[in-house]
N, C-alpha and C positions, 0 to 999 in steps of 0.2 A: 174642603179638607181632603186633602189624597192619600190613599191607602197606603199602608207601611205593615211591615210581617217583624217582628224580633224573631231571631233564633239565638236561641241556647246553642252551646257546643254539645250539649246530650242530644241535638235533634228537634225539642221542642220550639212549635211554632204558636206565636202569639200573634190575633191580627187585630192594627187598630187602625186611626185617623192623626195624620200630624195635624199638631197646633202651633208647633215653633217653627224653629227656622227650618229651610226643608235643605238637609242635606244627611247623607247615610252618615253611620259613626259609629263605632266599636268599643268595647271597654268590659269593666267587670259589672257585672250585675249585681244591685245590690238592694236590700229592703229596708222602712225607716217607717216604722210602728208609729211616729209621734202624729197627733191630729193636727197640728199646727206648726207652723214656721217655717213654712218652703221657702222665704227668703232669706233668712239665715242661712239654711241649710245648703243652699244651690251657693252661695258663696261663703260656705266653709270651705276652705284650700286645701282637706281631710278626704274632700272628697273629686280629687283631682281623681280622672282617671276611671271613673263608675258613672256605668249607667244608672241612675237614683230611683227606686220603685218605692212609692208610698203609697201607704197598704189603707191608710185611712181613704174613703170613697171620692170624696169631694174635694176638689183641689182647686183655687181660682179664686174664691167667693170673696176673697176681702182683698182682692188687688194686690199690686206690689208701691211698698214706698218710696219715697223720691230719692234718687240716687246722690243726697246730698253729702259735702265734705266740710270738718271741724277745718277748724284754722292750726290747728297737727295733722293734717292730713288724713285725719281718720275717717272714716261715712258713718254719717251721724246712724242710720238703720239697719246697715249693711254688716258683714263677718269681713269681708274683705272690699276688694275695688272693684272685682266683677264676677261673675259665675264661674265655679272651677266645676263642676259635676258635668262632664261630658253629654250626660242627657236627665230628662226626666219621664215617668213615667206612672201616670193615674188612669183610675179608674174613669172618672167621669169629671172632667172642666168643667168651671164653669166661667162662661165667655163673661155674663155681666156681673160685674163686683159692685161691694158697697162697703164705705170702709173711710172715717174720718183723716187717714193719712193717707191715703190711696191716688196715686197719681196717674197709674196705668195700669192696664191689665196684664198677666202673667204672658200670655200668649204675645202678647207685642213685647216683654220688654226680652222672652227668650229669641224673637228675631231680632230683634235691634244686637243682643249680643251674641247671635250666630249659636244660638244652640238650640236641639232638635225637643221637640215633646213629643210625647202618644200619652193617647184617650181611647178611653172605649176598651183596653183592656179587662180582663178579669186578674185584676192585682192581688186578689186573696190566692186564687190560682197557683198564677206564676210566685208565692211567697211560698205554698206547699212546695213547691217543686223544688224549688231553694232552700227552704231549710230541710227536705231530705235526702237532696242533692249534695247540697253546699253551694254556694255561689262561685259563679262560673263567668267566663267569658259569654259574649252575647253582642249580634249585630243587628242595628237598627236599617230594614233595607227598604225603599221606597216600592212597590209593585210593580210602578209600571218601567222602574230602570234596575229589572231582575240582574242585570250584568254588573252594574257598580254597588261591587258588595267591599265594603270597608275591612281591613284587619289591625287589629292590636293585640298588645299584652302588657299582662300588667307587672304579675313576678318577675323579679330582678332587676325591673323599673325604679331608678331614683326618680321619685317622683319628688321626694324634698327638695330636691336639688331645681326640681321644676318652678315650684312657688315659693321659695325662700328669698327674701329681701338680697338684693345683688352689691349692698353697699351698707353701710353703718349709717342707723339712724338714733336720733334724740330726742327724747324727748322729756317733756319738763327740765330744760338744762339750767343748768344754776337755780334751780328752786327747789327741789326734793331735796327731804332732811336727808337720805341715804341713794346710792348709787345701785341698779341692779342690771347685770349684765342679763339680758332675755334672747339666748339662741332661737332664732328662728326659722323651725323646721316646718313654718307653714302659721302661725299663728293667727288666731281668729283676732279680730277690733278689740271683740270684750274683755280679755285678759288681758289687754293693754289697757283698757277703759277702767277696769277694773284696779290694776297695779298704780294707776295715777290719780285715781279715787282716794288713795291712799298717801298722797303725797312722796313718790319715790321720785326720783330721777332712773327715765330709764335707758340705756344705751343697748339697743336694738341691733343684732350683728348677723350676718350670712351663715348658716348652719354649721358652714365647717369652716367658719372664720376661727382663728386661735384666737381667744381674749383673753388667753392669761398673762400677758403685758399689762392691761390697762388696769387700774385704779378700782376698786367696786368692793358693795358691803355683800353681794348676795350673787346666786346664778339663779335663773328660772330657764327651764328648756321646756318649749312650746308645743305645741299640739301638731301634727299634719302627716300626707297621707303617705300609704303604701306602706312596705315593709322595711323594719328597722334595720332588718341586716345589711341592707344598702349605704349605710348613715355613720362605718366604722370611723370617718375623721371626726367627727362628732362625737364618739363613746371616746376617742385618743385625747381631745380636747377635754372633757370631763373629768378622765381620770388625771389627768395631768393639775387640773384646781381641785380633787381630793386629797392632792398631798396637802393641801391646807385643813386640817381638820375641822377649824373652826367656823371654817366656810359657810353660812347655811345655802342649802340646795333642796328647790323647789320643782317640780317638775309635774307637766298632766297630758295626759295619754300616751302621743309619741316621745313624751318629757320623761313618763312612768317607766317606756319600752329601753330606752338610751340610760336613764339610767340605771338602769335596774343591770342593763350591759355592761358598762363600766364597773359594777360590781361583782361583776362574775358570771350572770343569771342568763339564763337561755331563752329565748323566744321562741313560739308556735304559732302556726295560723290557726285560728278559729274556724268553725264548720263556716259557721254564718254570719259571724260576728253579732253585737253588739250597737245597733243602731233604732235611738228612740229618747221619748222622756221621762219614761217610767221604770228605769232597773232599779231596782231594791240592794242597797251593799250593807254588811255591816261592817262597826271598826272592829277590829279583832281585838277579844280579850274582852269586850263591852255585851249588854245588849242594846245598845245604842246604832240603829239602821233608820237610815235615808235613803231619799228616791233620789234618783240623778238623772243628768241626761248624758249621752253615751254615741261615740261614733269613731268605733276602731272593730280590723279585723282580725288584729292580732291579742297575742298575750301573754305575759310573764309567766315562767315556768316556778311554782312557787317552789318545787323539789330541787331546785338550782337556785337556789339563794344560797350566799357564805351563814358561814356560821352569825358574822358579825350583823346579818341582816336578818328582817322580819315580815312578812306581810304585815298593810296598815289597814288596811280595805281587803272582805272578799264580797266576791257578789250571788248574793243569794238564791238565784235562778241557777245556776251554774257552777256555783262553788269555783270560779276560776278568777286570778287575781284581781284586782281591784286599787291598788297601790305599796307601796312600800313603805320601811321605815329605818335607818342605820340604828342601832340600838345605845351607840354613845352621841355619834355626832349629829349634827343639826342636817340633818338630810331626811327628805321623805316626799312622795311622790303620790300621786291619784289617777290613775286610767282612763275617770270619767270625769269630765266637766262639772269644775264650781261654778266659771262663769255661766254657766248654763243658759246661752243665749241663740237660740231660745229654750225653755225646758225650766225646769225647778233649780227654785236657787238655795236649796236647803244647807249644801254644803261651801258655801261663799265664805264661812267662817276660814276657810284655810288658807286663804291668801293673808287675813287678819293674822292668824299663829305664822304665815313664810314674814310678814314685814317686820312683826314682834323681835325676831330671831336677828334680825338686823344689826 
């Protein structure tokens, strides 16, 4: 294993051991509380563009699963087709797994797809530093090639533009009782897995494709990374299918930020964001609160909401939005993951109330 140093743009030096593929790489630093699900997580298209620091100790032990594909195109284990998270970063690997679906180890399958790991880190550490920092830019540089030091940036990055679907796809055609048009600003498998669990036909479009042409009982706008103010043909296309009132419009995370924009509403970046499977939200007006799981750095300004809107979700750590809801029309949005894949699936009922509305 060969020496590698992270630095922070504050200065801070972290030294550990690569285990993936060995090449420097730059990106945001980010933290991700949840104990389980690095293979989900390294191919969420959410997290295009970040270096991934998981704060739980042990990372490796149950292997990664087979990288196999549905007969739609989907990977039956996987969020997407391959690792978007520029790197990762644990405490302590573990080389040998054991694990009834387990086909390789973590460490072979981040070389086989060219991205970088460290171990041996103090990940609690570098998480202090982060959330009283804020998460920052950060490069992964090998020791003994102090000269090839990698640079990036993430703000004012369309990263959507990066991982969103490049062409219109289908799926369940001619068999869903109802038609949903699903912007794709990065979306994970399971909210596709999810919405056809349900019997919909879905027509899967490019981010800032216009589908207000086409035929459809619903919109859903999808999850994925970076910042939403990059994403304005996207909030153009949206408000252009609110002239239909009767619309319903479904939306989660980057779905929440987009449209929350189309309404009016202003975005912020978060210190630290948001990343894990245990935030606590409740729905407003209730005292009805669930656990979710969660992976955004942004967030809805709830003081820039129209009159005509409401928060629907706040989150209880933070008091900082959580979803929305238009107060006549069938529109309303969640910031955190129902598909929760991986994570709690407490709130899965909401896809159930988006298909109802059909």
């Amino acid at each position: 294993m060969r020496n590698v140093t992270l630095i922070l743009d504050d200065g801070s030096r972290f030294h550990g051991k690569s285990f993936g593929y060995e090449k420097p790489v730059a990106g945001e630093v980010v933290f991700n509380t949840a104990m389980t699900g690095y293979p989900e997580s390294l191919t969420d298209p959410s997290y295009a563009g970040q270096l991934m620091t998981l704060t739980y100790p042990l990372v490796g032990n149950y292997g990664v699963p087979p990288f196999t594909f549905e007969a739609n195109g989907l990977p039956t284990f996987m969020e997407s087709e391959k690792i978007h998270a520029e790197a990762i970063i644990v405490s302590d690997y573990s080389e040998k797994y054991s694990h009834w679906n387990a086909v390789e180890s973590l460490g072979d399958w981040l070389k086989r797809e060219q991205v970088p790991g460290i171990t041996g880190i103090d990940t609690r550490e570098l998480t202090k530093v982060l959330r009283e920092h804020g998460v920052m830019m950060g490069k992964i540089v090998f020791d003994d090639e102090p000269e090839n030091v990698p640079e990036a940036a993430y703000a004012g990055v369309n990263y959507v533009d990066k991982v969103s679907c490049k062409e219109v796809i289908r799926y369940n055609e001619g068999e869903g009782k109802k038609k949903v048009v699903l912007v794709d600003c990065g979306v994970k498998s399971n909210i596709i897995r999810c919405l056809l669990k349900r019997d919909v036909e879905i027509i899967r479009v490019p981010w800032n494709y216009d589908f207000n042409g086409l035929e459809f009982d619903g919109l859903f706008i999808s999850n994925g990374p970076g910042d939403p103010d990059t994403c304005d043909a996207a909030v153009q296309n949206i408000r252009k299918a609110m002239q239909n009132e009767k619309l319903p419009i479904f939306g989660i995370c980057m779905g929440n930020q987009l449209l929350s924009k189309a309404g009016g509403a202003k975005i912020y970046k978060l210190k630290y964001g948001h990343r894990s499977h245990n935030q606590p939200v409740r729905m407003v007006g209730t005292e009805r609160c669930f656990i979710t799981s969660q992976n955004h750095g942004y967030a809805v300004d709830n003081n820039t909401l129209g009159a005509d809107w409401e928060p629907l979700f706040i989150n209880m750590n933070d008091g900082s939005n959580e979803g929305i809801r238009h107060k006549k029309n069938p529109w309303f949005s969640a910031q955190f993951h129902p598909e929760a894949a991986s994570g709690p699936t407490d709130t899965e009922f909401l896809f159930d109330e988006f298909v109802k509305l059909l």
